[in-house]
N, CA, C and O atoms as a GROMACS GRO file, in nm:
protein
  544
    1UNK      N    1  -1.507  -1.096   1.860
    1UNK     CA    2  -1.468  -1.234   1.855
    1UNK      C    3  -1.331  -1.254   1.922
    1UNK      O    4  -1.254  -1.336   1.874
    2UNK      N    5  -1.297  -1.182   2.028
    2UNK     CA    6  -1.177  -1.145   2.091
    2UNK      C    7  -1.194  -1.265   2.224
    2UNK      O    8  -1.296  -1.289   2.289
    3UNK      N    9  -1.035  -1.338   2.239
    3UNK     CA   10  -1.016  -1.398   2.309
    3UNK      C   11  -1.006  -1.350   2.437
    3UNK      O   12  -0.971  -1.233   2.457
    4UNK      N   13  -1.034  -1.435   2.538
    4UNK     CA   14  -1.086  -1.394   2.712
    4UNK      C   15  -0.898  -1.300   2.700
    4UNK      O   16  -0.887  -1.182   2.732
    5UNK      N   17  -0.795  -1.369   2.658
    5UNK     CA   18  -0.631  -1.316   2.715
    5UNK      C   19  -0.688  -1.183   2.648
    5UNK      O   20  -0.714  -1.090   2.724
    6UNK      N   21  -0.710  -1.166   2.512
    6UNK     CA   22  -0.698  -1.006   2.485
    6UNK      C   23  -0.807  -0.955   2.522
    6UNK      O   24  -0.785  -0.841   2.563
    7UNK      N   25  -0.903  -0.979   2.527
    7UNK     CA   26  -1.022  -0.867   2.614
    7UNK      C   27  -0.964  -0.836   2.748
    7UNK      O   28  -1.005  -0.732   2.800
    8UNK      N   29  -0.856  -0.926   2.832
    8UNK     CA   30  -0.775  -0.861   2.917
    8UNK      C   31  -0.722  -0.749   2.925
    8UNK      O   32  -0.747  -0.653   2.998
    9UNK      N   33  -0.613  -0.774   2.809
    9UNK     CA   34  -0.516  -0.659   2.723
    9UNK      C   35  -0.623  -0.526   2.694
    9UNK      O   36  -0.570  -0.414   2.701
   10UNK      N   37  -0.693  -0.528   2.679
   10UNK     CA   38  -0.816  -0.438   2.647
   10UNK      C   39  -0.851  -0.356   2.751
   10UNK      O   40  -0.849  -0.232   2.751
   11UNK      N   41  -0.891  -0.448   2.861
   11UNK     CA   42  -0.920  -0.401   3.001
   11UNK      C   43  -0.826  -0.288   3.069
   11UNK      O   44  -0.840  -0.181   3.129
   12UNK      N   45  -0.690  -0.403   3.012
   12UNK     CA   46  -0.579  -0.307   3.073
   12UNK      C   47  -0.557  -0.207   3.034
   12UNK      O   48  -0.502  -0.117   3.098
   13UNK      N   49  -0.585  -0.203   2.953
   13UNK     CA   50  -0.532  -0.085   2.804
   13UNK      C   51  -0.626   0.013   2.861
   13UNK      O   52  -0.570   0.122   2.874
   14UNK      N   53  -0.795   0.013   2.916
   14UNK     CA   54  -0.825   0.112   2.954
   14UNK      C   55  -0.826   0.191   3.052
   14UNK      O   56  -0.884   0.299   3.068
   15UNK      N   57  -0.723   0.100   3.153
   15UNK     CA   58  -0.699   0.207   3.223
   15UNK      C   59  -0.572   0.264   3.262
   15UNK      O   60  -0.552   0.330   3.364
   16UNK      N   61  -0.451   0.220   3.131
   16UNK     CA   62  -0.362   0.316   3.142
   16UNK      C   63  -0.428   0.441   3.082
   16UNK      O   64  -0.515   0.459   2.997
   17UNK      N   65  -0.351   0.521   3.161
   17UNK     CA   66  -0.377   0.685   3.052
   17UNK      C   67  -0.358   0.748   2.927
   17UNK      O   68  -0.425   0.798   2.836
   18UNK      N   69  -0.195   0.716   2.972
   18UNK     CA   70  -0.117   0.790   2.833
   18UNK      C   71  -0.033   0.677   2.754
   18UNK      O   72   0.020   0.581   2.810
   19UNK      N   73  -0.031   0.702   2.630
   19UNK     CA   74   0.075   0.584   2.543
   19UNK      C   75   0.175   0.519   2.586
   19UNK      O   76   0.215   0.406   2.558
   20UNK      N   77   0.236   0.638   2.693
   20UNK     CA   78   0.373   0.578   2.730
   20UNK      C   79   0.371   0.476   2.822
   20UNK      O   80   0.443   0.377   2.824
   21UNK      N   81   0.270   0.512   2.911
   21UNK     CA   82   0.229   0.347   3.018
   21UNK      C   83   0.136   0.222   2.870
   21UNK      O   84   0.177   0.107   2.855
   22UNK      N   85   0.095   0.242   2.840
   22UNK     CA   86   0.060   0.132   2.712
   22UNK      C   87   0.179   0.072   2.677
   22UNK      O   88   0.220  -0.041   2.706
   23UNK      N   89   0.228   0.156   2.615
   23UNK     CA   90   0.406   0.075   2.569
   23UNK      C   91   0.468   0.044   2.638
   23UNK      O   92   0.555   0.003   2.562
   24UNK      N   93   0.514   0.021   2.757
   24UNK     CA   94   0.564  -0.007   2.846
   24UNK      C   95   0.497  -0.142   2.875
   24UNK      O   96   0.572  -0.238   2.895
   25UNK      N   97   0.309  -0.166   2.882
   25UNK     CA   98   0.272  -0.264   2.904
   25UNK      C   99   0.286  -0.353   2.796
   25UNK      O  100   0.310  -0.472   2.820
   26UNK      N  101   0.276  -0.311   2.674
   26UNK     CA  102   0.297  -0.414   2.566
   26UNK      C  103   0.460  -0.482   2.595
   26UNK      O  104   0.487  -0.601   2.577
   27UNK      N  105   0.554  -0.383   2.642
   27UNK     CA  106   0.718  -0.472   2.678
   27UNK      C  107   0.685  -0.522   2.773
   27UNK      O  108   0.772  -0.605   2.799
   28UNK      N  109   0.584  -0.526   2.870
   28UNK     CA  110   0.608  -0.593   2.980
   28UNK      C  111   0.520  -0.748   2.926
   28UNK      O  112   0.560  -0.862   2.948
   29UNK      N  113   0.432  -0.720   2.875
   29UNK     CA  114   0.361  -0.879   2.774
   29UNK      C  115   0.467  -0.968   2.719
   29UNK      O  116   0.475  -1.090   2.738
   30UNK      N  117   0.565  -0.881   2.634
   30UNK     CA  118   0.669  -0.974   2.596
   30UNK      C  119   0.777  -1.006   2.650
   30UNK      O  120   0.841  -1.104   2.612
   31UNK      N  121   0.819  -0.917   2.763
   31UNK     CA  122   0.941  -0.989   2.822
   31UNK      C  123   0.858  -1.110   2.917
   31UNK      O  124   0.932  -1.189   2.976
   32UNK      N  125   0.710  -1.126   2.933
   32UNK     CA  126   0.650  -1.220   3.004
   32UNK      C  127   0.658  -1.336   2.916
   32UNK      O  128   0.643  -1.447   2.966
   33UNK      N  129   0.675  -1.324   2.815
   33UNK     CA  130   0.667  -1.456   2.716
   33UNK      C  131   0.794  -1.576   2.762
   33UNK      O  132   0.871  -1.544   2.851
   34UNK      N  133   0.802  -1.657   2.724
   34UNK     CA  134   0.914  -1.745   2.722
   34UNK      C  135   0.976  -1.749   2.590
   34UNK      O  136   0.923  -1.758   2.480
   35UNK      N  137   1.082  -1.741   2.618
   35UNK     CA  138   1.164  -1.723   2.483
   35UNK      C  139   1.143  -1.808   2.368
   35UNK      O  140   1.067  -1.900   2.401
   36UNK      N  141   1.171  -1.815   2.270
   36UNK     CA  142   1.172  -1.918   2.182
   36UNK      C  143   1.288  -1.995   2.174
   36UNK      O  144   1.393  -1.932   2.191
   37UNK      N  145   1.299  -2.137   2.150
   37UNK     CA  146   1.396  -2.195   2.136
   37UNK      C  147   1.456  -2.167   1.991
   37UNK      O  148   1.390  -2.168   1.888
   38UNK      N  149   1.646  -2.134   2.006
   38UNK     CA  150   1.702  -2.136   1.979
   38UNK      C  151   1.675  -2.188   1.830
   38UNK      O  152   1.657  -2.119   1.730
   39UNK      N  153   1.677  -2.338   1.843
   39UNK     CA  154   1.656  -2.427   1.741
   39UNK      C  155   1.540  -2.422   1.629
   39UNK      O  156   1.532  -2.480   1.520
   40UNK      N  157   1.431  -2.311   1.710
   40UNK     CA  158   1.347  -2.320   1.630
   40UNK      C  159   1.341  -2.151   1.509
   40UNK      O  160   1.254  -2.107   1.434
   41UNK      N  161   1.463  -2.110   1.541
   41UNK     CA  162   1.509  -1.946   1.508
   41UNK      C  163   1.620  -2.021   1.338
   41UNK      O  164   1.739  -2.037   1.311
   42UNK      N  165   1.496  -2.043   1.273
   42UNK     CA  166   1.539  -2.056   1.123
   42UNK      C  167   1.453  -2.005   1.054
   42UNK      O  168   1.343  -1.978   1.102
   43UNK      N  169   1.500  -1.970   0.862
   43UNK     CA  170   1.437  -1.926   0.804
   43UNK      C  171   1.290  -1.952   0.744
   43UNK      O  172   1.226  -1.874   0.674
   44UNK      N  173   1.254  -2.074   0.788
   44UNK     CA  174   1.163  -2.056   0.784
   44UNK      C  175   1.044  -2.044   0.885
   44UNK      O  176   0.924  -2.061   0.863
   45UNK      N  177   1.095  -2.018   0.980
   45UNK     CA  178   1.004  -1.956   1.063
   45UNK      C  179   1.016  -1.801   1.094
   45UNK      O  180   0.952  -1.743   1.182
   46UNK      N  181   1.125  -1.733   0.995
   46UNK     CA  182   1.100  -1.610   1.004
   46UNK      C  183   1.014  -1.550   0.924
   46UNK      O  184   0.991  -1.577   0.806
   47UNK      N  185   0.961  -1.458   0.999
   47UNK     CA  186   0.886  -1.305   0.950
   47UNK      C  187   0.922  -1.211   0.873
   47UNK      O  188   0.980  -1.117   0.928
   48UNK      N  189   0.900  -1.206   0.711
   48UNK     CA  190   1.020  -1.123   0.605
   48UNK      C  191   0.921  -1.000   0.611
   48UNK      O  192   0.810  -1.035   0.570
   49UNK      N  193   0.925  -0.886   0.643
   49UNK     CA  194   0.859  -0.750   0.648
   49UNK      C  195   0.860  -0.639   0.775
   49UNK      O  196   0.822  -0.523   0.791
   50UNK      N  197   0.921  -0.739   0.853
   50UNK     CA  198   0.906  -0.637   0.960
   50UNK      C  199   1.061  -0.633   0.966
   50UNK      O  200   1.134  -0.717   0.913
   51UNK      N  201   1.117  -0.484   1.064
   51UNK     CA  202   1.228  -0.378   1.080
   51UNK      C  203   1.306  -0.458   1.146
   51UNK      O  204   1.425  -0.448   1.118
   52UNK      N  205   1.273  -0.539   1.231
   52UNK     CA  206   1.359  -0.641   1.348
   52UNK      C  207   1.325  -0.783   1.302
   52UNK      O  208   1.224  -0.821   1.243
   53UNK      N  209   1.427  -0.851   1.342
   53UNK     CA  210   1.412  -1.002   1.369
   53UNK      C  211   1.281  -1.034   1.408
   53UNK      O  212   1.233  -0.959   1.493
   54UNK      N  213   1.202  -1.136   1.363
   54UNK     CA  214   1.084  -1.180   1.418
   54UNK      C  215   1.086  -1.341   1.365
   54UNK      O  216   1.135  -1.372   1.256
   55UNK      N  217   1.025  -1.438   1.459
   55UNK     CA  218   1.014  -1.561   1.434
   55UNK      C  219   0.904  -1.622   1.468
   55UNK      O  220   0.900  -1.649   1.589
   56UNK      N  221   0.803  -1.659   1.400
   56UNK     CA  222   0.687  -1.700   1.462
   56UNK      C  223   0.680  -1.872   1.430
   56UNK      O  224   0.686  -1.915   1.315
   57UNK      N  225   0.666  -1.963   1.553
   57UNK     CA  226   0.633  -2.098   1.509
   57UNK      C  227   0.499  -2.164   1.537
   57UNK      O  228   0.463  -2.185   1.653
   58UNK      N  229   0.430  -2.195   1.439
   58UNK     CA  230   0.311  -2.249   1.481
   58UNK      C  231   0.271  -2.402   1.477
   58UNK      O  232   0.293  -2.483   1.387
   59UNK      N  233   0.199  -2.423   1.614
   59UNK     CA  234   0.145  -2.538   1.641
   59UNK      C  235  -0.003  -2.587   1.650
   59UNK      O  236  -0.068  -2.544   1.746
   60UNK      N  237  -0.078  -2.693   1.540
   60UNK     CA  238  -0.222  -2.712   1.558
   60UNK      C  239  -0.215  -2.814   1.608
   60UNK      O  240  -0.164  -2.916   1.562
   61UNK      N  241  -0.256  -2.801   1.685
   61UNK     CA  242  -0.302  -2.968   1.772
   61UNK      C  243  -0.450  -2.984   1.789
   61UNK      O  244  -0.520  -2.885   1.806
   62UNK      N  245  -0.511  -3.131   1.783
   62UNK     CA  246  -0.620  -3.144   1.754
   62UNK      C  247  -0.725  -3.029   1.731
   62UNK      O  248  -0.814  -2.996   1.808
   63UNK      N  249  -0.686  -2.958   1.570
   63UNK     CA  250  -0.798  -2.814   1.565
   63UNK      C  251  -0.771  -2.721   1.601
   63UNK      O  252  -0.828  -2.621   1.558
   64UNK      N  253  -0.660  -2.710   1.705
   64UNK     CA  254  -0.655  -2.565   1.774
   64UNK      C  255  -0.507  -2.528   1.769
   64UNK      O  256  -0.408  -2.600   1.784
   65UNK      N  257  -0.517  -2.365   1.739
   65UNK     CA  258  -0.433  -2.303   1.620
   65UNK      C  259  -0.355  -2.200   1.783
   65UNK      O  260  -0.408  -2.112   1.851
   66UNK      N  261  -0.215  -2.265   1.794
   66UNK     CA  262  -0.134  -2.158   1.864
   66UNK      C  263  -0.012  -2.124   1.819
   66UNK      O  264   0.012  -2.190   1.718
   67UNK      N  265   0.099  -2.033   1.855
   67UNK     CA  266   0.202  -1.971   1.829
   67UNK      C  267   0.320  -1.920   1.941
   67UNK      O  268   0.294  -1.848   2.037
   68UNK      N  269   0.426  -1.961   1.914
   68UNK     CA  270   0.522  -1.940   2.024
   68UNK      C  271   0.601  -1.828   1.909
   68UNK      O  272   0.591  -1.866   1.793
   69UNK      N  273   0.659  -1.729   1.923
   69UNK     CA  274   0.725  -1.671   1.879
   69UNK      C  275   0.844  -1.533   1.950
   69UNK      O  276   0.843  -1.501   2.068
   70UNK      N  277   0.920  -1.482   1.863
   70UNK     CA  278   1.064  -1.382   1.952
   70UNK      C  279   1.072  -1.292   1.821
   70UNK      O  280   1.039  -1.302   1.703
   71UNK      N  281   1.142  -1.191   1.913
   71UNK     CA  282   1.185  -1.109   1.796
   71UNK      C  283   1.348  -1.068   1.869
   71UNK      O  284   1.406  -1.142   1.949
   72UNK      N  285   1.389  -0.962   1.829
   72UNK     CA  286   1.586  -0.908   1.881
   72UNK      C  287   1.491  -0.735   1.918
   72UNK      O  288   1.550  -0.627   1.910
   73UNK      N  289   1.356  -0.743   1.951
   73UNK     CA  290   1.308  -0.591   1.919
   73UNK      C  291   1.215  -0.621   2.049
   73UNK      O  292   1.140  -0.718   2.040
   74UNK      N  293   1.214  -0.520   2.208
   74UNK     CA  294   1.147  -0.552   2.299
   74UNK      C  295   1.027  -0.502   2.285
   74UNK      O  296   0.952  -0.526   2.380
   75UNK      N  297   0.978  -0.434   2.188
   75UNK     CA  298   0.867  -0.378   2.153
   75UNK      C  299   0.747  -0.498   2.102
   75UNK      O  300   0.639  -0.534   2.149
   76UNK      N  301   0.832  -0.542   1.974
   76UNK     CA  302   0.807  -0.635   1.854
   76UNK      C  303   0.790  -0.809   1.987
   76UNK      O  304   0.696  -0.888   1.982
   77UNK      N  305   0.893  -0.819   2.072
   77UNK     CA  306   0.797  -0.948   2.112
   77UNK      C  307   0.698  -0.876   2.208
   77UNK      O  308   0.661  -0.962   2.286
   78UNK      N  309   0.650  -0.782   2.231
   78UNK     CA  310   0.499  -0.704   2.323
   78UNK      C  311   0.430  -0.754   2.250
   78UNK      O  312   0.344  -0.838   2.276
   79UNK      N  313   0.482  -0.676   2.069
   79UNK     CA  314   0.351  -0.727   1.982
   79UNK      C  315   0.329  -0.841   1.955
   79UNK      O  316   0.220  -0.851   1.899
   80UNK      N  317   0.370  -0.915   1.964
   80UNK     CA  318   0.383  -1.121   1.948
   80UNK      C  319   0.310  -1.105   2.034
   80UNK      O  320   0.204  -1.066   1.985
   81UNK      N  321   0.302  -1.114   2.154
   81UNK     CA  322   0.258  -1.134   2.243
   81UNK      C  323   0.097  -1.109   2.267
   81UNK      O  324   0.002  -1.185   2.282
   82UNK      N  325   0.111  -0.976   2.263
   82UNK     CA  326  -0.050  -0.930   2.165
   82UNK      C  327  -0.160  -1.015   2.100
   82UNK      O  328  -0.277  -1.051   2.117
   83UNK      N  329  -0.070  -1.026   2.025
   83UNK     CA  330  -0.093  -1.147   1.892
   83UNK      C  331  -0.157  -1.254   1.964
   83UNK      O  332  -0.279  -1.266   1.967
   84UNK      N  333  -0.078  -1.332   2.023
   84UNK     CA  334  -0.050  -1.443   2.092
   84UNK      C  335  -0.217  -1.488   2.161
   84UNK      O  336  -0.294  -1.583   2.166
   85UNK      N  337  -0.204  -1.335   2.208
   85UNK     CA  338  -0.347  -1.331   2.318
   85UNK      C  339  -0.473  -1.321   2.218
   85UNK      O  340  -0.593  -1.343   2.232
   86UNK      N  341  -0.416  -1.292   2.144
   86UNK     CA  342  -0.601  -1.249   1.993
   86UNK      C  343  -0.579  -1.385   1.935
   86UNK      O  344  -0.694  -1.411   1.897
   87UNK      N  345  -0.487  -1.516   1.895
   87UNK     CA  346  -0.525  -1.602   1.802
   87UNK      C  347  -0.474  -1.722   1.875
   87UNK      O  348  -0.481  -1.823   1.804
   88UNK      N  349  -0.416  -1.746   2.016
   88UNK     CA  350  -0.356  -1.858   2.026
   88UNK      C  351  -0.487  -1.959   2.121
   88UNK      O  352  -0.503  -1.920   2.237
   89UNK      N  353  -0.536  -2.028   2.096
   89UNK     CA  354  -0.662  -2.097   2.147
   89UNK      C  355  -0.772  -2.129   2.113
   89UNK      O  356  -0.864  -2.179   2.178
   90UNK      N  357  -0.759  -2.087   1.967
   90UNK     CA  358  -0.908  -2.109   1.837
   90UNK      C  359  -0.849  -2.216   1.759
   90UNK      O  360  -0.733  -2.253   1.737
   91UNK      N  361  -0.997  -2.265   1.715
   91UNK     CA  362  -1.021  -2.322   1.632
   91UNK      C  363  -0.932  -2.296   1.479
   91UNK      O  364  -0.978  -2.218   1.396
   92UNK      N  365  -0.875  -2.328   1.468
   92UNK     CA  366  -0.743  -2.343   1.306
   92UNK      C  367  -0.892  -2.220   1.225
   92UNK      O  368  -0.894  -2.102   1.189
   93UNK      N  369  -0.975  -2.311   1.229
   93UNK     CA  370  -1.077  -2.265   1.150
   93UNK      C  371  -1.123  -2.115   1.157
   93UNK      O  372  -1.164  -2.042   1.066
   94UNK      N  373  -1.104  -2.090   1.292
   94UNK     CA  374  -1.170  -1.933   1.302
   94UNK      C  375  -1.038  -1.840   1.291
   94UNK      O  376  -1.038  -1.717   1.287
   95UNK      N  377  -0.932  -1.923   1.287
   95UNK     CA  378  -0.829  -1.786   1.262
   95UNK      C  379  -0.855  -1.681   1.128
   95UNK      O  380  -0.874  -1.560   1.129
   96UNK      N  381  -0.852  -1.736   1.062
   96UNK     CA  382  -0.875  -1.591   0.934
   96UNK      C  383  -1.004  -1.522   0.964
   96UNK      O  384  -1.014  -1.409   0.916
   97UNK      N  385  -1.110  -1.569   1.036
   97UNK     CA  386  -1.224  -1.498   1.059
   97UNK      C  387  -1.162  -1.334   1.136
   97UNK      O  388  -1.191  -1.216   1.115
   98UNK      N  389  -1.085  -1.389   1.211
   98UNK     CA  390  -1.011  -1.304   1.318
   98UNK      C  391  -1.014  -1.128   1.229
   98UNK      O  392  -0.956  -1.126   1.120
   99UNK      N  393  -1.079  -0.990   1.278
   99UNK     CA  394  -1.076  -0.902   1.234
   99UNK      C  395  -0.955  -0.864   1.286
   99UNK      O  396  -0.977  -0.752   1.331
  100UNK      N  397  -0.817  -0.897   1.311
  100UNK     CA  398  -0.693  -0.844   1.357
  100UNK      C  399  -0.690  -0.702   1.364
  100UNK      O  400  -0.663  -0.632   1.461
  101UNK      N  401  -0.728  -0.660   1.218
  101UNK     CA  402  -0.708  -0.473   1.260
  101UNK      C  403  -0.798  -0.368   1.310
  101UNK      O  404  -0.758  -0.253   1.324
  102UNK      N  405  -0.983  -0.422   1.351
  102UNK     CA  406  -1.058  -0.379   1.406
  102UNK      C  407  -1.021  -0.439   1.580
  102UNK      O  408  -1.041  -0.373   1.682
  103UNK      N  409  -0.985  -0.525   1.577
  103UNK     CA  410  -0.930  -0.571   1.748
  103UNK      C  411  -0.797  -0.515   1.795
  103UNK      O  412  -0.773  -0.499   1.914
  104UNK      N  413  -0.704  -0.483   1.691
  104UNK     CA  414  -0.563  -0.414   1.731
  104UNK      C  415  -0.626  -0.261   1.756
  104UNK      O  416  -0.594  -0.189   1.851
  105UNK      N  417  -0.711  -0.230   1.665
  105UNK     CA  418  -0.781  -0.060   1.686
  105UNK      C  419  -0.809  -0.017   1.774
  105UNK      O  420  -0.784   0.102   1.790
  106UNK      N  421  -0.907  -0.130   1.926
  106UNK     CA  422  -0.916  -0.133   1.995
  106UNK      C  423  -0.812  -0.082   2.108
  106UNK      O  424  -0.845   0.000   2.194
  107UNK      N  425  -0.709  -0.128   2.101
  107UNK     CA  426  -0.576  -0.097   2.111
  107UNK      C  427  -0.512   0.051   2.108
  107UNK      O  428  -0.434   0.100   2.190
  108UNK      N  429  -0.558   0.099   2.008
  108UNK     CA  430  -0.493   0.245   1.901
  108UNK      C  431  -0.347   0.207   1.894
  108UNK      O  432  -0.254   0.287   1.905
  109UNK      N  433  -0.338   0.098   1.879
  109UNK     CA  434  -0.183   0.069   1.805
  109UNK      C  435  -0.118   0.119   1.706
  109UNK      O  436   0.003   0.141   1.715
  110UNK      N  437  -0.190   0.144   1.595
  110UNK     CA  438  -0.137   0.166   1.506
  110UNK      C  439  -0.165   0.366   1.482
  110UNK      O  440  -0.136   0.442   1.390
  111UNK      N  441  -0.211   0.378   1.573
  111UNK     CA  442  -0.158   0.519   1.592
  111UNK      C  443  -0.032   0.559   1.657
  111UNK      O  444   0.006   0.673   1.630
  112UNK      N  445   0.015   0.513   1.709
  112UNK     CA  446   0.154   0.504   1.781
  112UNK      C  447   0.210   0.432   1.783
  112UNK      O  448   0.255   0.408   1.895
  113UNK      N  449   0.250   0.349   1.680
  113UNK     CA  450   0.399   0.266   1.623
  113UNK      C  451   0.396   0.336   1.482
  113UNK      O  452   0.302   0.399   1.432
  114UNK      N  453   0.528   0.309   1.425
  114UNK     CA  454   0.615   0.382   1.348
  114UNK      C  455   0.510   0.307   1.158
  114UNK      O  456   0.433   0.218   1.193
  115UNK      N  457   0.506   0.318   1.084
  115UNK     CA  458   0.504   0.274   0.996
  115UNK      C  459   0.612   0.121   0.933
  115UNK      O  460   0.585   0.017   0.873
  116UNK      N  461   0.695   0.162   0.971
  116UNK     CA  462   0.780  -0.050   0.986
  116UNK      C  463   0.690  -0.108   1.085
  116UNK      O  464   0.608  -0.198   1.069
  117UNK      N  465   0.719  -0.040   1.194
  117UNK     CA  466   0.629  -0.160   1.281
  117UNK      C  467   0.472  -0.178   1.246
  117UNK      O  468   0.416  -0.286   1.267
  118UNK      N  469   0.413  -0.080   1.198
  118UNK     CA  470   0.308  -0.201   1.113
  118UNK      C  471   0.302  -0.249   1.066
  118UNK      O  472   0.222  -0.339   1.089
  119UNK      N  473   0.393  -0.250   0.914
  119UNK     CA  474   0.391  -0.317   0.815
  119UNK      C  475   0.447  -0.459   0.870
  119UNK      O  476   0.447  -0.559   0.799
  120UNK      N  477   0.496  -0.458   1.012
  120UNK     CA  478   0.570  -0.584   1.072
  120UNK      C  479   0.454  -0.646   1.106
  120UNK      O  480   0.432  -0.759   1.062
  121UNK      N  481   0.353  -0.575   1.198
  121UNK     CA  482   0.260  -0.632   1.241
  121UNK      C  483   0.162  -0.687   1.138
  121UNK      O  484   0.143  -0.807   1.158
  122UNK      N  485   0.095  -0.642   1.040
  122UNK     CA  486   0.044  -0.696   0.945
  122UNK      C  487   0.135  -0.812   0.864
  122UNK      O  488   0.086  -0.913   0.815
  123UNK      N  489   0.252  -0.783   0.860
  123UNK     CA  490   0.350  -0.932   0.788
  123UNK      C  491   0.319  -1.036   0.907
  123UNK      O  492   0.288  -1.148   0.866
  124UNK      N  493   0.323  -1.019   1.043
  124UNK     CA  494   0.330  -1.146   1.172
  124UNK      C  495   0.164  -1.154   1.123
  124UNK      O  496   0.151  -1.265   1.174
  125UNK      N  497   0.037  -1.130   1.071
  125UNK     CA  498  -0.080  -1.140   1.088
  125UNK      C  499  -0.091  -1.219   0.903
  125UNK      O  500  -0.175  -1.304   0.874
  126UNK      N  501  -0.042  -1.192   0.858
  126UNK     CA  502  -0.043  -1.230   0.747
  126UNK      C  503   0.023  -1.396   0.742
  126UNK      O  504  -0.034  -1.479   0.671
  127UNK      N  505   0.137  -1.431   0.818
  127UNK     CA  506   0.236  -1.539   0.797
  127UNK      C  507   0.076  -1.588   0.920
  127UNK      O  508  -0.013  -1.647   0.858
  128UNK      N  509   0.053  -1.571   1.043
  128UNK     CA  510  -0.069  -1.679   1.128
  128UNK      C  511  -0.192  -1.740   1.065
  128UNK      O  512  -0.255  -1.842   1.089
  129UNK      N  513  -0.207  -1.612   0.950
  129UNK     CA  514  -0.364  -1.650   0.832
  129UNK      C  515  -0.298  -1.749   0.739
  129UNK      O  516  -0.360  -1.848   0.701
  130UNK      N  517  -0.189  -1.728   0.706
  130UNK     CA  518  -0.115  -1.824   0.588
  130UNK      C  519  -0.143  -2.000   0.677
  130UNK      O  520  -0.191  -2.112   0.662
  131UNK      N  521  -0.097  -1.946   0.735
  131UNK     CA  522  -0.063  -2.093   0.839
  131UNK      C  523  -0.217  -2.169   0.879
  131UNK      O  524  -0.250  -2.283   0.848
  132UNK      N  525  -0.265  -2.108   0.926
  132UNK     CA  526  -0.433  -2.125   0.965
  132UNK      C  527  -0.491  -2.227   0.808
  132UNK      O  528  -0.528  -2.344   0.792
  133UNK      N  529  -0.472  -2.101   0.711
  133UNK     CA  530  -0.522  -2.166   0.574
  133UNK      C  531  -0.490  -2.295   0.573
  133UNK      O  532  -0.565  -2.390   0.598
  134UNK      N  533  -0.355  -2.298   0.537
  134UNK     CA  534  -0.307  -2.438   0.500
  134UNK      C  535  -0.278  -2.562   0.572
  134UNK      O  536  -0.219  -2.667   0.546
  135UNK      N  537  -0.370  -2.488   0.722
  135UNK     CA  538  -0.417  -2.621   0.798
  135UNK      C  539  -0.553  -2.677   0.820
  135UNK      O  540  -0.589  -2.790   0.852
  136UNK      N  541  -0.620  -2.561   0.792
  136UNK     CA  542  -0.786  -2.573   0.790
  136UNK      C  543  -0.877  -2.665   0.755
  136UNK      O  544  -0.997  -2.640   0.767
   0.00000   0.00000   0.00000
């Protein structure tokens, strides 16, 4: 149930080789992002669980569920970014459907980030389902 951007990420993903070109592409996803505004870098649009700064802001417009977000961690906005590409263009409604950690697997992400940075990544997947809910 993977969006056309991350079945990209997917594509790409198979034909780097080794982890270290992967990670490199996930920083290169997020320094592609546009920053977040300033103004919108308050507490409550932060992310409480993950190791670095993270800020995710979300916008539904007629039904459809997207996210602009930053982190102070060039890794952590790759993984926004990630993100970005698996939930930003659905239906409010199908976000919690979203299997996040059978589609990140895809990935083998979470074989090679640290234990914070998952628990970050599952807190940024947790705060998009929160949000989804209580717009649904």
């Amino acid at each position: 149930m993977a969006t056309p951007a991350f079945e990209e990420i997917v594509e790409d993903f198979e034909f780097l080789e080794d982890w270290e070109d992967r990670y490199r592409h996930v920083i290169e996803q997020g320094k592609a992002m546009e920053p977040l505004d300033d103004a919108l870098k308050v507490p409550a649009t932060k992310v409480h669980g993950c190791a670095s700064q993270v800020w995710l802001h979300p916008v539904i417009e007629d039904g459809v569920f997207r996210f602009d977000g930053d982190s102070d961690a060039l890794i952590v906005r790759g993984l926004i970014a990630v993100l970005r590409s698996l939930y930003n263009g659905l239906p409010v409604a199908e976000v919690e459907k979203v299997d996040a950690a059978a589609e990140l697997a895809r990935l083998e992400l979470n074989e090679h980030l640290s234990a914070q940075r998952s628990n970050g990544v599952r807190a940024m997947i947790d705060r998009i389902r929160d949000v989804a809910r209580e717009n649904a």
